[in-house]
C-alpha positions in Angstrom: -15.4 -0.1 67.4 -15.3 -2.6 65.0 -12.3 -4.5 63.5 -11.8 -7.6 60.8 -11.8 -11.4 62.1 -9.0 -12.6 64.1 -7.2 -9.0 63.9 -6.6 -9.8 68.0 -8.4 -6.8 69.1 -9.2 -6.2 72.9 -12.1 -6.2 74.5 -12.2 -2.6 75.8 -12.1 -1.4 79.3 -14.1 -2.9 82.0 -17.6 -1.3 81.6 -17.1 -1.7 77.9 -16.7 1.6 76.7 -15.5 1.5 74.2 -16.3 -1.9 72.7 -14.5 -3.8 70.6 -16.4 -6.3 68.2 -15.4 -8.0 65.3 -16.6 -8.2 61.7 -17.8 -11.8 60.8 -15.4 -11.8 57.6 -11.8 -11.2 57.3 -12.4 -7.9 55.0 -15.8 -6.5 55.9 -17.1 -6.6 52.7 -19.1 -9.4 52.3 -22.9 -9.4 52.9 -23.1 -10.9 56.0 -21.0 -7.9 56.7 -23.7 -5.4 55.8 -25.9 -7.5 57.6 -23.8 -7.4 60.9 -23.5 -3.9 60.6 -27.3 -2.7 60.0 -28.1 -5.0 63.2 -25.7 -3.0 65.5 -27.1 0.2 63.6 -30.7 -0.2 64.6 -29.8 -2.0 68.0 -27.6 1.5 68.9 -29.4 4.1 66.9 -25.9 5.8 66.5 -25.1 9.7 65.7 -22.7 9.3 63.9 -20.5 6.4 62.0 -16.6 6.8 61.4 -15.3 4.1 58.5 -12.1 3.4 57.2 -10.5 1.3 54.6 -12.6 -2.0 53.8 -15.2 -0.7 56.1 -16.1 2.3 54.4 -18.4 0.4 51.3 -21.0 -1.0 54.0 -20.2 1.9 56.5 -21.6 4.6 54.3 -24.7 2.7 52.5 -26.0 1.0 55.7 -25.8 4.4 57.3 -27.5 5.9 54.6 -30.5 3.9 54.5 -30.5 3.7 58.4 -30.4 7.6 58.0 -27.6 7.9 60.2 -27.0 12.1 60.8 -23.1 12.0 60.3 -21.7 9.5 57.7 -17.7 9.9 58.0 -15.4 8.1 55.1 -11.7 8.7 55.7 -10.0 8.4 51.9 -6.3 6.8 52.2 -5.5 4.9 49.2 -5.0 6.9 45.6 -7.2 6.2 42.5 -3.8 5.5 41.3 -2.7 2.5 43.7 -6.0 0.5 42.0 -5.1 1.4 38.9 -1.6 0.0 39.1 -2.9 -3.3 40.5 -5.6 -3.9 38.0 -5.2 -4.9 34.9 -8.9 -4.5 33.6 -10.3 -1.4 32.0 -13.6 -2.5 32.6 -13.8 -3.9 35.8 -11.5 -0.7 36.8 -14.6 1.2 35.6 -17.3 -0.1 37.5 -15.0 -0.4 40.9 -15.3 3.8 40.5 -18.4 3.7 39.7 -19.7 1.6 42.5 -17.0 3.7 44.4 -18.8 6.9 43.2 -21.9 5.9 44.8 -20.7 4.7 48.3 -19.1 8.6 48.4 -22.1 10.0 47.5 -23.7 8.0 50.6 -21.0 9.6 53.0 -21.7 12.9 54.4 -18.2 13.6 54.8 -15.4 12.4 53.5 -11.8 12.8 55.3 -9.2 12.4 52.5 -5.4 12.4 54.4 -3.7 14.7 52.1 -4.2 17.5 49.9 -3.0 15.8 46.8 -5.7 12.9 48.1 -8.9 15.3 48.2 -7.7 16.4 44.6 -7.9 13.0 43.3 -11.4 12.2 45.4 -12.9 15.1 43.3 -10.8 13.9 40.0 -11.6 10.4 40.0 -15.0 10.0 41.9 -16.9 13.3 41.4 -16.9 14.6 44.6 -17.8 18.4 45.9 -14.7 19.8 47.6 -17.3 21.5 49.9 -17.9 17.4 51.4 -14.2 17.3 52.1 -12.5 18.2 55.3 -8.5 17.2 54.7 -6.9 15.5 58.1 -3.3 14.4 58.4 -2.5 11.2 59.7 -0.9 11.2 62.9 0.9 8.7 65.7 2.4 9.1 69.4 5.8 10.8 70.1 7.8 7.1 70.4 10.3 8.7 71.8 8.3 10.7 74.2 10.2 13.8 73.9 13.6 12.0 74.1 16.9 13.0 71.4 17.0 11.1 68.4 20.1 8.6 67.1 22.7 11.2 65.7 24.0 9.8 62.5 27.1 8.6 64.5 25.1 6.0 66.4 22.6 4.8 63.6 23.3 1.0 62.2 24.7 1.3 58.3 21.4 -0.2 56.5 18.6 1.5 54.7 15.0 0.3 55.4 12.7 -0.1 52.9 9.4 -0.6 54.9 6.0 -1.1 52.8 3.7 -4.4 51.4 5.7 -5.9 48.6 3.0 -4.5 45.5 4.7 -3.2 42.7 2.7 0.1 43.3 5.0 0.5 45.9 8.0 0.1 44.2 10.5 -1.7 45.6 11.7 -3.2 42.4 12.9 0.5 41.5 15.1 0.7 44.8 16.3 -2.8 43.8 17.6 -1.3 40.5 19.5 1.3 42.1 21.6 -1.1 43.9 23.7 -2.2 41.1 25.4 1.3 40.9 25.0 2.0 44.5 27.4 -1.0 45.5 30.0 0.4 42.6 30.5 3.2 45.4 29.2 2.2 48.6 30.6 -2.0 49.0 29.3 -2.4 52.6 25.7 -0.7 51.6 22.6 -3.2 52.8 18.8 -2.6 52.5 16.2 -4.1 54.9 12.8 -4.5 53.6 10.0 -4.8 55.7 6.8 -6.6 54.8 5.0 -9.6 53.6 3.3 -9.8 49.9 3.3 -12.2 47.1 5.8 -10.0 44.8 8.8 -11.5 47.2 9.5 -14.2 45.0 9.8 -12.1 41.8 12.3 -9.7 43.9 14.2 -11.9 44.9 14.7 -12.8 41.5 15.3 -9.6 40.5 18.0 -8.7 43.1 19.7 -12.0 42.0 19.6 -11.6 38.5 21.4 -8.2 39.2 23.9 -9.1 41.3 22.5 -7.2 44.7 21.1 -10.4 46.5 23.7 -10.0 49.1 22.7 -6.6 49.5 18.9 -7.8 50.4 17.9 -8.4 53.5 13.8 -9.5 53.1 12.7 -9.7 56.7 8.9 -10.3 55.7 6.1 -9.8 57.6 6.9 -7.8 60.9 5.5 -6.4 63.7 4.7 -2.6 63.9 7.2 -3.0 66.7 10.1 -4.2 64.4 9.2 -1.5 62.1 9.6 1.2 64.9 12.8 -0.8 66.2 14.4 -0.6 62.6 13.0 3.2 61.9 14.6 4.3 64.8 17.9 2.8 64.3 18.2 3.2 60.1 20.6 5.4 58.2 17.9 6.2 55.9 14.4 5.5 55.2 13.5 4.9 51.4 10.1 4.7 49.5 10.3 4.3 46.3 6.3 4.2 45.3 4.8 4.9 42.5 1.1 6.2 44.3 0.3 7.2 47.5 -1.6 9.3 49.5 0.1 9.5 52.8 2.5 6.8 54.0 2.4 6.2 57.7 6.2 4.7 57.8 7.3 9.1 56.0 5.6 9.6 59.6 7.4 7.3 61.9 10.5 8.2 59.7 10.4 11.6 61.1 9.4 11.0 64.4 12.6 9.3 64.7 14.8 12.0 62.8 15.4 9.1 59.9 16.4 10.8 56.8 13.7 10.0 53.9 14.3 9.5 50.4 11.2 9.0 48.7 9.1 9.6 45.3 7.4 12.6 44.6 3.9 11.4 44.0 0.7 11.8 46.0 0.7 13.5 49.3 4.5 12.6 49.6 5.8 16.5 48.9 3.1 17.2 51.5 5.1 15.3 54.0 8.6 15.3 53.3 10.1 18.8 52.2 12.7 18.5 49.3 16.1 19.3 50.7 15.2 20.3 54.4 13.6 16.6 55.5 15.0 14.2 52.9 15.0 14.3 49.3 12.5 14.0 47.3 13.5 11.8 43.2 11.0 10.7 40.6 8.8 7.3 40.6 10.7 4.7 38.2 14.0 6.5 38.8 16.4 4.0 39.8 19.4 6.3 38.4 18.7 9.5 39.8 17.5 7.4 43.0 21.1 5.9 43.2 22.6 9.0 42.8 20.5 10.6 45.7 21.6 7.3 48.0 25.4 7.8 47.5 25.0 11.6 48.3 23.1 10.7 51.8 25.4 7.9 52.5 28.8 9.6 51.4 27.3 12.8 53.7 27.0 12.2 58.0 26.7 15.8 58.2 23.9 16.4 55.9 22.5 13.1 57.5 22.5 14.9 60.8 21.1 18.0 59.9 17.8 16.0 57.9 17.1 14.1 60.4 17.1 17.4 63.0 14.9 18.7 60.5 12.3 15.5 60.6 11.9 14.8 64.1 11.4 19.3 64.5 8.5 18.5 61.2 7.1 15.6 63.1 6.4 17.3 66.4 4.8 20.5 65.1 2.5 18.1 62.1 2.1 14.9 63.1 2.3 14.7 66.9 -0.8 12.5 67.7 -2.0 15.0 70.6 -2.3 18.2 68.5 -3.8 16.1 65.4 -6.6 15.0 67.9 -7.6 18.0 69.4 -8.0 19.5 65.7 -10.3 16.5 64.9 -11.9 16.3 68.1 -13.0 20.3 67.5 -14.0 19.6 64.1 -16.0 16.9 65.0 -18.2 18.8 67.7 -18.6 21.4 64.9 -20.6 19.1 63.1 -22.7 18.1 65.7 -23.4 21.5 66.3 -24.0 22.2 62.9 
């Protein structure tokens, strides 16, 4: 198993299975990377090579030209989400085109929603037919334990994402103005690091909601389970996404979501029986949505039953695994 540069990674167990090694850059997507990679390739004559995120680029080319049998690309970021972060036609055009390429060097590619394989085939020409959809996944935190009733939850919102404008926090920052007019006590804690905190905290101030702001930074997926857990709500305000991991953790802990409805999002959270689903670059109708939840314990209470019920029948890492792990022997038997 391979993971970036000082990512802190363990070793693996004793007789090292599995194995844990390092790429020599931070983001495996440098040369040296490629080179790294094609060493352990010929060394280990693998089956079979799984990629993800930066990895998948050097993953799926040095497989194909070591003629690896099962090249597998798992797709979690929209065509979107690049599209809002670069400001280039051009160089937006030959990203996809060198993106189109690496794809077409994949045998199979796992996209993590059904709204993501429809953009895979939109943007980057791929057959449907080399798709196999698989929904992300984590551990029951609470190990089969009851969930906070509304009651017992703190009275903040978390906000939990990289601070990128794709994801939109400056929208839920917007909302505040008219959500303190009704709500005086209301606070929102947003979790993560990025270099658009210094424009939102400008933006918060210049509106009048800096009091309301509570930018913890970067934080441990710990602190982000500690905070899920205990939150009156869970809000994401993005503007792309294929499948956010924090919707996941959100249910697992029977947090009411409030969240866009773009991407794989509606494919996640059900309008009206989870959380509520508003549209991107709403901050009105996003408000208005807050104050219902907020105003509401009871309608709280019965989301959040709702969640944690939609987490363990979907999402619960156990039965996701066994549904990949029988895929997977599928195509070795294939």
């Amino acid at each position: 198993m391979l993971f970036p540069r000082g990512s802190g990674a363990a070793s693996g167990s004793d007789d090292g299975n599995p194995e844990f090694l390092s790429w020599p850059s931070s983001r495996p997507t440098r040369l040296a990377d490629a080179v790294f990679l094609a060493k352990l390739v010929r060394r280990h004559r693998p089956d079979c090579l799984i990629a993800n995120f930066a990895a998948v680029n050097w993953m799926c080319v040095v497989g194909w030209l070591a003629k690896v049998p099962f090249r597998i690309a798992w797709y979690h970021t929209m065509s979107e989400a690049s599209t809002l972060l670069n400001n280039s036609s051009f160089v937006l055009r030959l990203q996809r085109l060198r993106k189109r390429w690496v794809y077409r060097c994949a045998s199979v590619i796992v996209p993590v929603s059904e709204a993501a394989q429809a953009d895979l085939c939109r943007c980057y020409h791929v057959n449907p037919k080399k798709c196999r959809v698989a929904l992300n996944s984590m551990s029951d935190p609470l190990k089969g334990g009851p969930i906070l009733d509304a009651s017992e939850r703190e009275d903040f919102i978390i906000c939990a994402a990289q601070l990128g404008f794709g994801k939109g926090q400056d929208v839920l920052i917007r909302a505040l103005p008219a959500l303190k007019r009704t709500l005086k006590t209301v606070r929102v804690r947003f979790l993560g690091g990025g270099e658009r905190l210094p424009e939102l905290k400008r933006l918060a101030t210049d509106l009048g909601v800096e009091g309301c702001c509570d930018f913890q930074g970067h934080v441990s997926r710990q602190q982000v389970l500690h905070d899920v857990s205990r939150a009156c709500l869970s809000v994401l305000p993005t503007r792309a996404e294929a499948a956010s991991y924090v919707l996941i953790e959100s249910l697992a802990f029977g947090t009411p979501i409030v969240a866009s409805k773009v991407g794989g999002i509606p494919e996640i959270v059900r309008d009206g029986v989870d959380g509520y689903l508003v549209p991107p670059d709403d901050p009105e109708t996003l408000a208005g949505t807050l104050v219902k939840l907020l105003g509401n314990p009871a309608l709280r209470e019965r989301l959040g039953q709702n969640s944690r019920q939609r987490f363990l029948e979907c999402y619960e890492l156990s039965k996701v695994v066994i549904d990949q792990a029988n895929w997977l022997e599928t195509l070795s038997i294939n």
